[in-house]
C-alpha positions in Angstrom: 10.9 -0.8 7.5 12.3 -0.2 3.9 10.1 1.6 1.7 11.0 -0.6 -1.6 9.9 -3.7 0.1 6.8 -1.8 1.2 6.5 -0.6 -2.4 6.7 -4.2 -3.7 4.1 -5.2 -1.3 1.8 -2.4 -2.4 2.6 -3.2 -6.2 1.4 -6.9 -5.1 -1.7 -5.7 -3.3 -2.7 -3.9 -6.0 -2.7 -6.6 -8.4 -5.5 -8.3 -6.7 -7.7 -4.9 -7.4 -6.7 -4.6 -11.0 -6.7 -6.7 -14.5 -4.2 -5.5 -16.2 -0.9 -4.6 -14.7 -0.8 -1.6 -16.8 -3.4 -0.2 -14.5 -0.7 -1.0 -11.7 0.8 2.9 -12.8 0.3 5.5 -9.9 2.1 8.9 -9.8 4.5 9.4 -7.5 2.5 11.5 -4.8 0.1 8.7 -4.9 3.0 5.7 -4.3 4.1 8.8 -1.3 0.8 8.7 0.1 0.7 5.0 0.3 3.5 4.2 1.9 3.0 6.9 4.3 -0.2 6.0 5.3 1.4 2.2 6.1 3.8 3.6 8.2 1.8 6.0 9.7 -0.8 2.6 10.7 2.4 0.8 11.8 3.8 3.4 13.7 0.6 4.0 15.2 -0.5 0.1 16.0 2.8 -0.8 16.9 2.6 -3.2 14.6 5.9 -3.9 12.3 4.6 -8.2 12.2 1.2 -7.2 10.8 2.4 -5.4 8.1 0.7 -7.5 5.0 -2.4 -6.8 6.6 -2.4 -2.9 6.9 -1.1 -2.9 3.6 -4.1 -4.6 2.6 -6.4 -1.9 4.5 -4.4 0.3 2.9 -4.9 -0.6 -0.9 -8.7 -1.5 -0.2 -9.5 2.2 1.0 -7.5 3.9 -1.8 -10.1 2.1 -4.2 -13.2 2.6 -2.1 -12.1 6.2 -1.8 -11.4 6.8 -5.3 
């Protein structure tokens, strides 16, 4: 899967967690470790179709486990 359109998918999960879309700023180790960690989940799952959901896991335990 491309990793801007899982990087726009992130950026739009992530707006659900935050006010301001200033707050929307990672680094880039922390946008690295995102993506990774969806594909890894895909990969894993074998699960390319459920994609918007393990995003969504994804973003929800990177602000539980801040």
């Amino acid at each position: 899967m491309n990793r801007l359109l899982i990087r726009k998918m992130i950026q739009q999960s992530l707006k659900d967690y935050l006010w301001e879309e200033e707050n929307c700023i990672l680094s880039e180790k922390e946008w690295r470790n995102l993506e990774e960690e969806v594909l890894r989940q895909m990969h894993e799952e074998d699960q390319n179709e459920a994609v918007y959901s393990i995003i969504q896991d994804v973003v929800y335990a990177y602000f539980t486990n801040k």
